[in-house]
N, C-alpha and C positions, 0 to 999 in steps of 0.2 A: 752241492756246495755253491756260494753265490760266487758271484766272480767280485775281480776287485773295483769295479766300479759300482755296484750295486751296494759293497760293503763301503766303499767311499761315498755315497749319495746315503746310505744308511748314518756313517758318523756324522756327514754333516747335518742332517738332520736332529740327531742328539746332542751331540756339542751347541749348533748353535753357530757354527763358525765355517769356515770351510776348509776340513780338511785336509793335509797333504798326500798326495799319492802314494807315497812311499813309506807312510802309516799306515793308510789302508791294505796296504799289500802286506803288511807286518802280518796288521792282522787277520787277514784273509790266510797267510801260510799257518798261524800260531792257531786259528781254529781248523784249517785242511789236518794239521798234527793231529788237535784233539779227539778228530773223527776217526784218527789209521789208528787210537787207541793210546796216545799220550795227553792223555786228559788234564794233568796237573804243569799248568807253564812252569811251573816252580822248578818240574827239575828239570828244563832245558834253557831256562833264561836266568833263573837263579830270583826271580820276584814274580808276580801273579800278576794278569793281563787281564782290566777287566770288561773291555769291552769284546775280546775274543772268548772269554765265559759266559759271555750276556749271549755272545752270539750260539754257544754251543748248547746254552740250554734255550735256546727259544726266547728269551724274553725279548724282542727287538723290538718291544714296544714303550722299553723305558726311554725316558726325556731329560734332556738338560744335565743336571749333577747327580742325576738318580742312581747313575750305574759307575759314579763317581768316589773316590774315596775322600772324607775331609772331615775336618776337625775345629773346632770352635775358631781358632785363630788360623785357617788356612785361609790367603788371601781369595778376594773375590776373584782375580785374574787368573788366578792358576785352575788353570781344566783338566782332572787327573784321569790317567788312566791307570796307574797301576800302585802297587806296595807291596811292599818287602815284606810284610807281616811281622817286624820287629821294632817297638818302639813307636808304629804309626804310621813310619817311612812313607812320604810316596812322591811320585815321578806325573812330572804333566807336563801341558803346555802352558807356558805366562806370555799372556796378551793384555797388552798395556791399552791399546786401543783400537777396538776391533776398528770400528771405522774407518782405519787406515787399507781394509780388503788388503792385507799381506797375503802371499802366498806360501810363506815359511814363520815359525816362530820357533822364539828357546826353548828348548826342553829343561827345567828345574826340578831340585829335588825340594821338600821342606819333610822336617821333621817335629811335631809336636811335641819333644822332651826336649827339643834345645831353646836357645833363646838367642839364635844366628839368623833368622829368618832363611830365605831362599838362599837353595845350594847350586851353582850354575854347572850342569852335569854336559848341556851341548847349544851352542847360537844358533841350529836349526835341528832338522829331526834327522838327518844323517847323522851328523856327529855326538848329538844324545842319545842316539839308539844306539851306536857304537859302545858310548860311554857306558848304559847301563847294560850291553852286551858283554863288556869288557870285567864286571863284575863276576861272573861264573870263575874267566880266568885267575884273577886276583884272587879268590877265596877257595877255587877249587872244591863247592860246593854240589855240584849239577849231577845230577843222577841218569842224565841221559845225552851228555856233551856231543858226542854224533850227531842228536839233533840241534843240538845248539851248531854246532857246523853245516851243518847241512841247511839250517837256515839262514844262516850271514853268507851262505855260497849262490842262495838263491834273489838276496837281495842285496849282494853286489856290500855288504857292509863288512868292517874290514877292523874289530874287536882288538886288541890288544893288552899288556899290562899297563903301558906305560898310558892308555887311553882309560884307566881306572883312576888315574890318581885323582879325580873330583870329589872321591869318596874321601879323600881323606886329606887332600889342599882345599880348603874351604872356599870358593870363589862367587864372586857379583858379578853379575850382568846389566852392563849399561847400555840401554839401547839406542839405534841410530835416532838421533834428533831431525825431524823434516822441515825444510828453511820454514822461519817463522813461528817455529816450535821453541818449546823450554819444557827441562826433566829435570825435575826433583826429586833425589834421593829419599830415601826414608829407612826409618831403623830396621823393618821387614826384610829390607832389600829389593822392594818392588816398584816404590818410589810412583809417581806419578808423573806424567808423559799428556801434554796437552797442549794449542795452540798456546803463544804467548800473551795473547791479550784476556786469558779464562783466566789466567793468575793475578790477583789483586797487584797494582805499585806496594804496597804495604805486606806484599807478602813474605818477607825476611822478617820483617820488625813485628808481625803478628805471634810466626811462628814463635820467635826469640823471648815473648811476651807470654808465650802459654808458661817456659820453662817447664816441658814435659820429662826433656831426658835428664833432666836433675832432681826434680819431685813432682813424677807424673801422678804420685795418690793424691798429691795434696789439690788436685784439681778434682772438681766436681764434673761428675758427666753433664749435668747441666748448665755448667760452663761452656765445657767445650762445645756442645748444641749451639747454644747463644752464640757464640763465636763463628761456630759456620754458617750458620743461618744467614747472619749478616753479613758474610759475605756472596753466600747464592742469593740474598735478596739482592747486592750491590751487583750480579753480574759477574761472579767471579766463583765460579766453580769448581777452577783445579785446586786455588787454594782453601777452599770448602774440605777437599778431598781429603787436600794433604792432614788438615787437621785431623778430620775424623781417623784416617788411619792411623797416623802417628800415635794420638793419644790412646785408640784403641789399643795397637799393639802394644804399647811400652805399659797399659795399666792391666795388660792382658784381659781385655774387661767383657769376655764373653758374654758373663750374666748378665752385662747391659745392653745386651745386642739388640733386643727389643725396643730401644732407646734409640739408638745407633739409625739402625735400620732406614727411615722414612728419610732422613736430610741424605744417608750415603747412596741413596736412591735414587735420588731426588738430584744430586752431582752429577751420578752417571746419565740420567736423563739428559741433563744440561749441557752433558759435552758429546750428545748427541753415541752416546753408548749403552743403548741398547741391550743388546746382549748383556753386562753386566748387570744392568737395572735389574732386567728379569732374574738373573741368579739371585740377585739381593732378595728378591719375593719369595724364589723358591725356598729360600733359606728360613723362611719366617713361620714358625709351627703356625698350625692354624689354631694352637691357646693364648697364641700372643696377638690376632689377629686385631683386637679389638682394639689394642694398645699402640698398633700400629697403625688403624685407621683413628686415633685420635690424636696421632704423631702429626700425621698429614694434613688432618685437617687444622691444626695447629699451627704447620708451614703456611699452608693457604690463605688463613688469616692474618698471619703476617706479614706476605707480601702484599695482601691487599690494603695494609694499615701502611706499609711503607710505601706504596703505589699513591694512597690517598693524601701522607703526609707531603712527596717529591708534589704532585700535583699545587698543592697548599703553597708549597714555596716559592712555583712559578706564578701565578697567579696574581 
């Protein structure tokens, strides 16, 4: 069996991020179980664990979202690790901006049949591990609650009913703002989280100008492109962000995601995140690959027209 720092140096390597210890150890105890011969987390945590299944069959060699559960509209910041197997459900971490090297993040729920965005289930991984430990109690599902005891006695976590109720009080998470920072909500619930000088001056009067959450079909995806474009050409890339998301979510516009993709990219690059960037590729089949290097090359032309225009005017 590895120990938990080995299984902690293993997630962080997969996620992408750096792990908390007390996740690792989760799942260090939740694949020790699958080994004594309780092989289905479902019936001691009451949802399915999936990187202590990745671990139990061997595959430790998947990457990034691979060993991930998600769904067309699951946001780019949510890192899942697990689902209820009903309706989609599933449970992760939401990181707004890795670049910040937190050592804790929220634990959130989303579900792809609602149209609530993110469920805020716990503000760090103690109290959303609680939270969705606290679900066996509430539903009195668990086919092997001994070990669901036996595992909150060995990590110090501390389940309850009344620590359920996020299943069913719908809650947002708004995260700490760091001096000289600004957070913009958005319909999701994920909102965007970046320096304040990435957000355009113009960035209330732009949003207000798409008029999304009043008739977000009546806008063309290639509007909303043009719109953020010009502002990652202008230097302003949370507000780039905010659009793309917004309009995404509200016109639920999966099938354009190939569309989407290159500029939402191309944001996360510019606010020096990384790690999202790369999820945004991973996301991108490789039949759309071509659509998507002539997205890019598209962007690149245009900041080169808008570089040579700013040029023209000094001059």
């Amino acid at each position: 069996m590895q120990t938990v720092s080995e299984v902690q140096d293993w997630l962080t390597q997969v996620y992408g991020f750096p792990v908390p210890e007390l996740f690792a150890r989760f799942v260090q105890t939740v694949s020790t179980f699958m080994e004594e011969g309780y092989e289905n987390p479902y019936d001691y945590l009451g949802w399915d664990l999936s990187p202590a299944q990745c671990l139990g069959s061997k595959k430790t060699g998947s990457t990034g979202h691979k060993i991930a559960k998600r769904y067309p509209l699951t946001p780019i910041e949510l890192f899942s690790f697990g689902w209820s197997g009903a309706d989609g459900e599933h449970y992760g971490y939401l990181i707004h901006a890795p670049e910040l090297n937190q050592t804790d993040y929220p634990i959130v729920e989303y579900g792809p049949m609602n149209d609530f965005g993110m469920n805020l289930i716990g503000k760090d991984t103690q109290s959303g591990l609680e939270g969705l430990l606290s679900l066996v109690l509430e539903f009195e599902y668990a086919k092997a609650l001994h070990k669901h005891n036996e595992l909150s006695a060995i990590l110090g976590l501390y389940p309850s009913m009344e620590k359920a109720s996020w299943y069913q009080n719908y809650r947002t998470f708004a995260p700490l703002v760091p001096e000289d920072w600004r957070y913009e909500p958005s319909s999701d619930k994920v909102g965007v989280l970046a320096p304040a000088e990435k957000f355009s001056p113009e960035h209330d009067i732009a949003i207000a100008q798409l008029n999304y959450r009043q008739k977000p079909h009546h806008i063309l995806p290639q509007e909303i492109l043009e719109t953020a474009q010009n502002f990652l050409s202008e230097g302003y890339p949370a507000t780039a962000l905010a659009i793309i998301r917004e309009c995404y979510w509200q016109r639920s516009d999966a099938d354009n995601y190939s569309q989407y993709a290159p500029l939402w990219q191309q944001a996360y690059i510019d606010l020096d995140r990384q790690l999202l960037a790369d999820t945004v590729d991973d996301l991108i089949h490789d039949s759309n690959r071509q659509t998507i290097d002539q997205g890019m090359n598209l962007l690149r032309s245009s900041r080169i027209d808008i570089a040579l225009f700013n040029r023209d005017k000094t001059e």
